[in-house]
Biopython code that builds the backbone (N, CA, C, O; Angstrom):
import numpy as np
from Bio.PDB.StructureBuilder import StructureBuilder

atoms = [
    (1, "UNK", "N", (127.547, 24.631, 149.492)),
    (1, "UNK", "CA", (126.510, 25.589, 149.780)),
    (1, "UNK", "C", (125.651, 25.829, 148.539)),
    (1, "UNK", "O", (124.421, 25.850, 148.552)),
    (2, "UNK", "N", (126.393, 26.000, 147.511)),
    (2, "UNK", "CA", (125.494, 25.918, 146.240)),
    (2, "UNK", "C", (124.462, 24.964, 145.982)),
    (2, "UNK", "O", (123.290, 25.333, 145.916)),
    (3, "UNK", "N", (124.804, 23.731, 145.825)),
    (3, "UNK", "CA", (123.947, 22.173, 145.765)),
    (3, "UNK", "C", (123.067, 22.707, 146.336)),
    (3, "UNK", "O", (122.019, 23.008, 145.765)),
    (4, "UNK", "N", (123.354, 23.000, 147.884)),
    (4, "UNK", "CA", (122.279, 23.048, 148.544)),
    (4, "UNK", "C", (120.940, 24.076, 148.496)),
    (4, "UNK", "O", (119.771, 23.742, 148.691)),
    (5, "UNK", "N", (121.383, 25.241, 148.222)),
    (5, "UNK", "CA", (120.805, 25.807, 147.988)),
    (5, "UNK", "C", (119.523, 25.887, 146.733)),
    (5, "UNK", "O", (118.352, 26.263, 146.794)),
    (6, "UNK", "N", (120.385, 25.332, 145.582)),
    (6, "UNK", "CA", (119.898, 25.131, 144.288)),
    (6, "UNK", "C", (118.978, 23.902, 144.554)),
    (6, "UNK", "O", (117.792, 24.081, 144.276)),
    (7, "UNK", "N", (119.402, 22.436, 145.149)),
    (7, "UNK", "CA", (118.504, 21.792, 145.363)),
    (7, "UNK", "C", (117.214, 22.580, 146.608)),
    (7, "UNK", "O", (116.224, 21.981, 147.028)),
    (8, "UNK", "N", (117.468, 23.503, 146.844)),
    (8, "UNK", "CA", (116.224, 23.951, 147.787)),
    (8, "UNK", "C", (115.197, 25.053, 146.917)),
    (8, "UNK", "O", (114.018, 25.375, 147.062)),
    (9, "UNK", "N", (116.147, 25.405, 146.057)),
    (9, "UNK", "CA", (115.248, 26.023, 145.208)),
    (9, "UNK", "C", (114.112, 25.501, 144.120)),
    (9, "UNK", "O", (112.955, 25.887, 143.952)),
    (10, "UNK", "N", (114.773, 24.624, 143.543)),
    (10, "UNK", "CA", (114.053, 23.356, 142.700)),
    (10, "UNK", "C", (113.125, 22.395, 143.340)),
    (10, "UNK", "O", (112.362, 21.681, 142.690)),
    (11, "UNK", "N", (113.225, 22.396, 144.835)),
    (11, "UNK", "CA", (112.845, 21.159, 145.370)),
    (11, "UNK", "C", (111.639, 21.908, 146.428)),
    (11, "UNK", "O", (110.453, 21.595, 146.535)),
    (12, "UNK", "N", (112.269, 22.810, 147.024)),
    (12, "UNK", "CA", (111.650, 23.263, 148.309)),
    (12, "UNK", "C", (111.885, 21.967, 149.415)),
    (12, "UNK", "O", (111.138, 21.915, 150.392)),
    (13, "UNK", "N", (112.739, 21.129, 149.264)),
    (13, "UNK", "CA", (112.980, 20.803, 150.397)),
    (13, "UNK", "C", (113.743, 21.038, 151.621)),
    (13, "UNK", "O", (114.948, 21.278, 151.689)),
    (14, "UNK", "N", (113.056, 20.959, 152.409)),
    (14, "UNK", "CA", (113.949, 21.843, 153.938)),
    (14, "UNK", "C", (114.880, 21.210, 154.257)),
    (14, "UNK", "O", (115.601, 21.809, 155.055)),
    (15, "UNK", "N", (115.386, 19.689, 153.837)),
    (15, "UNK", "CA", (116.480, 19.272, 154.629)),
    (15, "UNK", "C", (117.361, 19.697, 153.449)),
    (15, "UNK", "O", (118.492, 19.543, 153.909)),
    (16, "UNK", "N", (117.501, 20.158, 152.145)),
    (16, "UNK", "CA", (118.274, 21.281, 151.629)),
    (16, "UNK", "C", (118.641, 22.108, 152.089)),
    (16, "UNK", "O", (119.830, 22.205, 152.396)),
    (17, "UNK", "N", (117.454, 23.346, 152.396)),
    (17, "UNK", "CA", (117.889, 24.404, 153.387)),
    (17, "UNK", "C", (118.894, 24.281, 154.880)),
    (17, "UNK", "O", (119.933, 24.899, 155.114)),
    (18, "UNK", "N", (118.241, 23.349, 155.688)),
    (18, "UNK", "CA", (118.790, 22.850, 156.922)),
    (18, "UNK", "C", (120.755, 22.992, 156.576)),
    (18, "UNK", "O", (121.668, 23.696, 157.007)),
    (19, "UNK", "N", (120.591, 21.679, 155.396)),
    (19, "UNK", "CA", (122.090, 21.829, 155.329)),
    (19, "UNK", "C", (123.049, 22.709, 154.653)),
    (19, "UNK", "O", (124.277, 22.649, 154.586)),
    (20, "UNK", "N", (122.098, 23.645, 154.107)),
    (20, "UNK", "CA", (122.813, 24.859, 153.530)),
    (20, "UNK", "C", (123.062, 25.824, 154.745)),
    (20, "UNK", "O", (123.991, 26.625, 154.644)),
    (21, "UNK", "N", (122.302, 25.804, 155.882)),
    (21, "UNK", "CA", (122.577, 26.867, 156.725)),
    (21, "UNK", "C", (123.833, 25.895, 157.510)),
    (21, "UNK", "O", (124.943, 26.413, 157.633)),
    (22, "UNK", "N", (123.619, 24.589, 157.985)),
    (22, "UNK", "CA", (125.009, 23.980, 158.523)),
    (22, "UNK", "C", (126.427, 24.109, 157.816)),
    (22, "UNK", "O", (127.545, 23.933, 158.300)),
    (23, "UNK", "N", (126.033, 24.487, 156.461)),
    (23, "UNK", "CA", (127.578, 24.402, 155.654)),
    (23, "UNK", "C", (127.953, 25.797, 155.678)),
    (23, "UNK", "O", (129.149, 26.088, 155.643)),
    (24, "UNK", "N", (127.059, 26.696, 155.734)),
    (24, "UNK", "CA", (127.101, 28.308, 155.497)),
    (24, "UNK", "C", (128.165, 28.449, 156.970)),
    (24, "UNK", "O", (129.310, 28.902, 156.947)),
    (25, "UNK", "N", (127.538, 28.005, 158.025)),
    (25, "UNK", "CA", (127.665, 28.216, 159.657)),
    (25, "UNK", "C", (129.627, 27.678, 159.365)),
    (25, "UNK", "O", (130.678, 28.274, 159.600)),
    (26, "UNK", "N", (129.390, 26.621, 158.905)),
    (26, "UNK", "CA", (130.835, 26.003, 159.288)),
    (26, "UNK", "C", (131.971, 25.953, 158.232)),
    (26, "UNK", "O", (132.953, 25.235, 158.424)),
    (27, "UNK", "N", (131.802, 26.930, 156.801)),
    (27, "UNK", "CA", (132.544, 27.701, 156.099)),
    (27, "UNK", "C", (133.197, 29.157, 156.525)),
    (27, "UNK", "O", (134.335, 29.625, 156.510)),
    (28, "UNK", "N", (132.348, 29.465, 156.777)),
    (28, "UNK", "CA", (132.328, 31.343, 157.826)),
    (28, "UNK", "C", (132.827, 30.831, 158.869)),
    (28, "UNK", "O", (133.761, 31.611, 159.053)),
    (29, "UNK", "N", (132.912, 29.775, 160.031)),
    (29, "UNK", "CA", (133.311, 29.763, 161.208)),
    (29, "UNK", "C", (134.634, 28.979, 160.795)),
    (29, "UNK", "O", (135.370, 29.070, 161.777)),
    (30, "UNK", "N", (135.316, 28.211, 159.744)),
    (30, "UNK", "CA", (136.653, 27.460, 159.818)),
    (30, "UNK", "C", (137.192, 27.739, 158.640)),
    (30, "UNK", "O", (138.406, 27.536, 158.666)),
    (31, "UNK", "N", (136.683, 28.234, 157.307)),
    (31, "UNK", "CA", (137.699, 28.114, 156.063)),
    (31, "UNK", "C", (138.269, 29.994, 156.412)),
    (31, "UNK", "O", (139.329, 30.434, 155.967)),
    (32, "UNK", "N", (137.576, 30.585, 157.018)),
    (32, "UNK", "CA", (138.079, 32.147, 156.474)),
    (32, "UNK", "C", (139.230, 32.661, 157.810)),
    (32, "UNK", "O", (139.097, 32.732, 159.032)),
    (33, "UNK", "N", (140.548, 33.005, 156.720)),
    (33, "UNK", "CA", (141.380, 33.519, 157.830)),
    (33, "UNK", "C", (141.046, 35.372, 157.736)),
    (33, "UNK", "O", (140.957, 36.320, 156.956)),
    (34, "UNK", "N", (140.906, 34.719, 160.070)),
    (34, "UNK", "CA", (140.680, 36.520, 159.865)),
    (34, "UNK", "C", (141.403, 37.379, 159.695)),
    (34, "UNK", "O", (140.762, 38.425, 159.798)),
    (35, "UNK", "N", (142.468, 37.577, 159.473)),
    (35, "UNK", "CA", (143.345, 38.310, 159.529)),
    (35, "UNK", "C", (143.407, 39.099, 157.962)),
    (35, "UNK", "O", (143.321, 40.327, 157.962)),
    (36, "UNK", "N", (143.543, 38.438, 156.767)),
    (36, "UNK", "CA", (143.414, 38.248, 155.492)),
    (36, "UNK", "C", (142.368, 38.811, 154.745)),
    (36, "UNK", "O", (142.419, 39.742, 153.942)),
    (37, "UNK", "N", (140.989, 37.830, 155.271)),
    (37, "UNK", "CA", (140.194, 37.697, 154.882)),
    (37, "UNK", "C", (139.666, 36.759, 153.977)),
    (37, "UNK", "O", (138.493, 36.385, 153.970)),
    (38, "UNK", "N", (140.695, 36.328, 153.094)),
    (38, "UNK", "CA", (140.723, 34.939, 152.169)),
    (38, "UNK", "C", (140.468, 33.663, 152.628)),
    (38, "UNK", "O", (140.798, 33.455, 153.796)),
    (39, "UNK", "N", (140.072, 32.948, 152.145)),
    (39, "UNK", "CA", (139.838, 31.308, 152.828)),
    (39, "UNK", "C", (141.132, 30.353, 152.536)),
    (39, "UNK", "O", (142.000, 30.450, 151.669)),
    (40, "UNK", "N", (140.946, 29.409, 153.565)),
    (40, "UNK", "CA", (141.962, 28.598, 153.349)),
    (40, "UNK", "C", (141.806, 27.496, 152.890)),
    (40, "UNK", "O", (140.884, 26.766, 153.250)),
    (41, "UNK", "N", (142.796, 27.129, 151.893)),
    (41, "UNK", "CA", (141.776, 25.714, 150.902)),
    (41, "UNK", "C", (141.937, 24.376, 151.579)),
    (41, "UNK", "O", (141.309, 23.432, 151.100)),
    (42, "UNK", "N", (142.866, 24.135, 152.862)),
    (42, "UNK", "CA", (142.928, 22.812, 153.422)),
    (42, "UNK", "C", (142.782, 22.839, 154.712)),
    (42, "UNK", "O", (143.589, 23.482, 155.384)),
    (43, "UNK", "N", (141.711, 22.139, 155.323)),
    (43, "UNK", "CA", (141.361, 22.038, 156.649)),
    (43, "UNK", "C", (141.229, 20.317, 157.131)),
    (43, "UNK", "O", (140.643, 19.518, 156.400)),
    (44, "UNK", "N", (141.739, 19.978, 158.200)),
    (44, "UNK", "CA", (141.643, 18.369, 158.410)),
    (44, "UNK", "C", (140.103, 18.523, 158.830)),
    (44, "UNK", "O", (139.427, 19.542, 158.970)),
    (45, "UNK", "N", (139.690, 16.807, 159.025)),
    (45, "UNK", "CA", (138.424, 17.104, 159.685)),
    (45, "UNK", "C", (137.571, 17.129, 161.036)),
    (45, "UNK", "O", (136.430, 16.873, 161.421)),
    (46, "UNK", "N", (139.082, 17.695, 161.646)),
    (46, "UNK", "CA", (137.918, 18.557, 162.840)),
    (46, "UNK", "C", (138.217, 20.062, 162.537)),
    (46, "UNK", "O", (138.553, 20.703, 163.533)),
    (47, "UNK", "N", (138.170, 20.625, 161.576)),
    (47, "UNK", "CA", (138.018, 22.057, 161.283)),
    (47, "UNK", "C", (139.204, 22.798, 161.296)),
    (47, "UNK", "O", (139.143, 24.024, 161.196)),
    (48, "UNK", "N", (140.526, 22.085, 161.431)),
    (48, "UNK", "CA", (141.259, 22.964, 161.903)),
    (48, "UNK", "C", (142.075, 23.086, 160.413)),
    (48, "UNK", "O", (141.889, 22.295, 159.488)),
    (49, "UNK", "N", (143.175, 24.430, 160.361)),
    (49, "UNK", "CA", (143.825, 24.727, 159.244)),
    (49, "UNK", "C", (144.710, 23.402, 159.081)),
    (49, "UNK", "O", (145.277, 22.888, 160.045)),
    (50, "UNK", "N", (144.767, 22.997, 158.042)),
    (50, "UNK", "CA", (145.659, 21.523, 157.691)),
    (50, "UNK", "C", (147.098, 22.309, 157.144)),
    (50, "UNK", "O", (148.221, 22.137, 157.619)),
    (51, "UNK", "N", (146.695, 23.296, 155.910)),
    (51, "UNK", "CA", (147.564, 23.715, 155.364)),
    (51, "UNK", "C", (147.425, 25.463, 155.285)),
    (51, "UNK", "O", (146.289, 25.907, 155.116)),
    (52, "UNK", "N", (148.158, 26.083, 155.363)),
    (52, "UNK", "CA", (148.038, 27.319, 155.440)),
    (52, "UNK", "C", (147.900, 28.592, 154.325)),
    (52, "UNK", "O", (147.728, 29.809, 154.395)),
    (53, "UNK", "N", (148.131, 27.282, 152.939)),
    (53, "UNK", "CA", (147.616, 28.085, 151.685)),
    (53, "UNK", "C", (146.489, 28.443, 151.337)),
    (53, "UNK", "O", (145.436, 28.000, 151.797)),
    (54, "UNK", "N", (146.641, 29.522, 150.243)),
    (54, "UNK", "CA", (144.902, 30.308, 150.043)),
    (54, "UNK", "C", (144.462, 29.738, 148.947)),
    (54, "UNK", "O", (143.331, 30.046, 148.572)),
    (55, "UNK", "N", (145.142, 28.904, 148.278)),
    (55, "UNK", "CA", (145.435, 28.407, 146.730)),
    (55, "UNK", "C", (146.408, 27.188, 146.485)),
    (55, "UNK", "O", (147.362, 26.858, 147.189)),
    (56, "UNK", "N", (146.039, 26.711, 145.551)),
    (56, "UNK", "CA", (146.819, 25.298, 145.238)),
    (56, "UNK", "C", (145.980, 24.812, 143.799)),
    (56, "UNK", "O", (145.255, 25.420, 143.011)),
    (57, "UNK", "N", (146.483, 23.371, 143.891)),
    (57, "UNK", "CA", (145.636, 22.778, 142.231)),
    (57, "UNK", "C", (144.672, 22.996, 141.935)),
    (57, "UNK", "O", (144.300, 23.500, 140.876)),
    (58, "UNK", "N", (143.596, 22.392, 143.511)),
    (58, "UNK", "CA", (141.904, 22.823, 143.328)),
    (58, "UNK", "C", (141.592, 24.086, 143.505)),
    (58, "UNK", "O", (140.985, 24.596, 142.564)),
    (59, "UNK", "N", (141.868, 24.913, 144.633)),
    (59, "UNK", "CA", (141.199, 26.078, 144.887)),
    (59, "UNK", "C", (142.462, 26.983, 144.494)),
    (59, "UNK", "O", (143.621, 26.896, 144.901)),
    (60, "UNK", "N", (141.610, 28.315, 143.134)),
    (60, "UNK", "CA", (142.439, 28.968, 142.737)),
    (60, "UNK", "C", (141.601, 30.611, 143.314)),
    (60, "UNK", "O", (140.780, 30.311, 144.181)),
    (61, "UNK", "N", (141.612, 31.991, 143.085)),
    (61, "UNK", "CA", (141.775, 32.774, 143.463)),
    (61, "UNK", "C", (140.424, 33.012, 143.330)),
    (61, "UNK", "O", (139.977, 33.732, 144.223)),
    (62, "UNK", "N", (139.533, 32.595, 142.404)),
    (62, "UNK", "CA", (138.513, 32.998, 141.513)),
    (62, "UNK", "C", (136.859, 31.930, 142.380)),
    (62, "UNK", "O", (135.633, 32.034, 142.352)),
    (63, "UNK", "N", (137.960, 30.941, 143.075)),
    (63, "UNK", "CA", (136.661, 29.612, 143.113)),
    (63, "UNK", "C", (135.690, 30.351, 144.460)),
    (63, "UNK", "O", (134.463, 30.253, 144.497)),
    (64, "UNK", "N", (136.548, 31.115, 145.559)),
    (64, "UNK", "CA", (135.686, 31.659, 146.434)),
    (64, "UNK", "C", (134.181, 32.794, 145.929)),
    (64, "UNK", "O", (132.983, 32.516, 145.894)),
    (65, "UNK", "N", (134.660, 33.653, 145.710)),
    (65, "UNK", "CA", (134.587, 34.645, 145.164)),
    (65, "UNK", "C", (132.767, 34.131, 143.810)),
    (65, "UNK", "O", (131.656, 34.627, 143.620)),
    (66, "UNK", "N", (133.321, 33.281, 143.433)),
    (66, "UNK", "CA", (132.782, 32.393, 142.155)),
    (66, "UNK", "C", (131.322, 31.822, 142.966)),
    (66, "UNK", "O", (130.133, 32.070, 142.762)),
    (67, "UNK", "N", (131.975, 31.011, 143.896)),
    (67, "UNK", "CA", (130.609, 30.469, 144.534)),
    (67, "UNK", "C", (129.922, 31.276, 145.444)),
    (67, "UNK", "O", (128.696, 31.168, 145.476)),
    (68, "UNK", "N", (130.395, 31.942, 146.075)),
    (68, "UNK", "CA", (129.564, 33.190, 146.995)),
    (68, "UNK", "C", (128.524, 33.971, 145.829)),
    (68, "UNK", "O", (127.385, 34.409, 145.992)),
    (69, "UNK", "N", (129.374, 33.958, 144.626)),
    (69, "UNK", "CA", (128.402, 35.409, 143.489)),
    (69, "UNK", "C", (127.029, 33.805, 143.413)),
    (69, "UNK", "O", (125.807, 33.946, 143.470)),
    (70, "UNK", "N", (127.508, 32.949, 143.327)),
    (70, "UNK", "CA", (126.450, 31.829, 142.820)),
    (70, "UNK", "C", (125.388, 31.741, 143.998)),
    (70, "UNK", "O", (124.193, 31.989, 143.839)),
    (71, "UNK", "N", (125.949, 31.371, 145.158)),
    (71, "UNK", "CA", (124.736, 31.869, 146.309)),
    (71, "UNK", "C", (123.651, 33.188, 146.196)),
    (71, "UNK", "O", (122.422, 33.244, 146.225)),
    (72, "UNK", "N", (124.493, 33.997, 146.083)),
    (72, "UNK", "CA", (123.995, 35.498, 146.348)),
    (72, "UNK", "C", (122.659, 35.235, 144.772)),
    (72, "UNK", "O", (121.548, 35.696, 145.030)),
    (73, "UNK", "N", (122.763, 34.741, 143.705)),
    (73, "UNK", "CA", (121.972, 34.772, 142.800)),
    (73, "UNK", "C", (120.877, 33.836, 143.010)),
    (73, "UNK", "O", (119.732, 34.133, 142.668)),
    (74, "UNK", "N", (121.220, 32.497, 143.663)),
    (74, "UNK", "CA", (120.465, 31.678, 144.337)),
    (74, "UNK", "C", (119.529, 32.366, 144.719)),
    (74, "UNK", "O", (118.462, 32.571, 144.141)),
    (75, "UNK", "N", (119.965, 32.835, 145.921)),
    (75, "UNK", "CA", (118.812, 33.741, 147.164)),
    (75, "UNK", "C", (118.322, 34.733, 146.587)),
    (75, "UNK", "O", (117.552, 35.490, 147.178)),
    (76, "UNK", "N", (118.612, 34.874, 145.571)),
    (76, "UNK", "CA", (117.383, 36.158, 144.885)),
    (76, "UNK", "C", (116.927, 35.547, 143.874)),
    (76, "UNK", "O", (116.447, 36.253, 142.987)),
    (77, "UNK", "N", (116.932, 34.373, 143.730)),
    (77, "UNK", "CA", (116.003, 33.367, 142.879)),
    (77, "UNK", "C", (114.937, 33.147, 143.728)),
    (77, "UNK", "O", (113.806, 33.521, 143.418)),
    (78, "UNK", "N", (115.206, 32.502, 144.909)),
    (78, "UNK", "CA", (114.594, 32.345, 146.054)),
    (78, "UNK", "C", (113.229, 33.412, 146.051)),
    (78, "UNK", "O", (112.107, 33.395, 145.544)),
    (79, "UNK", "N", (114.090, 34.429, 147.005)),
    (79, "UNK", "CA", (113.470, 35.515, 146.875)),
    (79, "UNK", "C", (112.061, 35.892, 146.029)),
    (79, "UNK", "O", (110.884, 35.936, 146.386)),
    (80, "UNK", "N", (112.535, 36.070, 145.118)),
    (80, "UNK", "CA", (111.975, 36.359, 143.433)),
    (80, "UNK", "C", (110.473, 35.159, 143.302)),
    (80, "UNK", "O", (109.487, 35.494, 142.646)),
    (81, "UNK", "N", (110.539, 33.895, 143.977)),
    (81, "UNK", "CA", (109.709, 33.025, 143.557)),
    (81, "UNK", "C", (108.862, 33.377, 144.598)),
    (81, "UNK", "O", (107.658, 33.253, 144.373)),
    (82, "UNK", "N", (109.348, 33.950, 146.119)),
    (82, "UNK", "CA", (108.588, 33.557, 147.368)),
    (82, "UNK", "C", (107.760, 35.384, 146.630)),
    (82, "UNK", "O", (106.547, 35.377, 146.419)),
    (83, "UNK", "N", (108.411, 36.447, 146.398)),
    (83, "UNK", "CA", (107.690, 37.652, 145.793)),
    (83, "UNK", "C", (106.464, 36.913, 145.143)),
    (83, "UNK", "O", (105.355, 36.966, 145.675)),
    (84, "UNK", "N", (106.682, 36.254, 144.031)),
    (84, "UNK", "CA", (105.954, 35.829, 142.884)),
    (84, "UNK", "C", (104.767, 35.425, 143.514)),
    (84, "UNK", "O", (103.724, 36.037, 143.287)),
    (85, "UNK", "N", (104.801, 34.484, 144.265)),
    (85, "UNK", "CA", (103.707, 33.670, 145.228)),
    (85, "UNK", "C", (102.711, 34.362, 146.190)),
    (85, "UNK", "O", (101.662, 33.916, 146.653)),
    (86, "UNK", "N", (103.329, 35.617, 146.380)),
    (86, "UNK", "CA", (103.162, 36.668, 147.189)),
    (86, "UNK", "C", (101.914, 37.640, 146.777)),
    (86, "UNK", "O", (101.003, 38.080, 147.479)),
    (87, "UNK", "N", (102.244, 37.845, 145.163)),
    (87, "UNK", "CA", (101.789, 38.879, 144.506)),
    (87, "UNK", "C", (100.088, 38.258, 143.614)),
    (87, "UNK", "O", (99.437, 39.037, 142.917)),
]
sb = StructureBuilder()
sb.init_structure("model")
sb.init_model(0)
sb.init_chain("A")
sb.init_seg("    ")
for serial, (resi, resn, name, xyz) in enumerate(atoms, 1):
    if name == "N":
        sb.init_residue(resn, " ", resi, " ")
    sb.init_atom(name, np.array(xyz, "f"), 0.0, 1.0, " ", f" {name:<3s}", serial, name[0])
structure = sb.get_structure()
């Protein structure tokens, strides 16, 4: 979601955006357990939970959390340029 975003910011290209909203759609709809709230770091690939941990080698406590704050700064980069253009 980051890449994508960041390449949409730098680029303004829409098939950036496009696939930032497909990865956004299908992170929120298969990595997050509802119950918890935490994501789950292994899913096979038709979406389903592979493994039922929240954490392991790659994904540690910090990496969710980490890239969501990186989006959220994205989109007010975003933001901030479409203001700029505005004004």
């Amino acid at each position: 979601m980051i890449n994508m975003l960041k390449g949409f910011l730098h680029t303004r290209n829409e098939k950036c955006w496009r696939w930032f909203e497909k990865l956004h759609q299908y992170c929120f709809d298969h990595f997050i357990d509802k119950e918890y709230r935490e994501w789950y770091g292994y899913l096979n690939r038709r979406g389903e939970i592979l493994l039922p941990l929240k954490g392991g080698k790659w994904k540690g406590c910090f990496h969710v959390p980490r890239g969501l704050y990186q989006c959220w700064k994205t989109l007010e980069a975003l933001q901030q340029t479409v203001k700029h253009k505005l004004s």
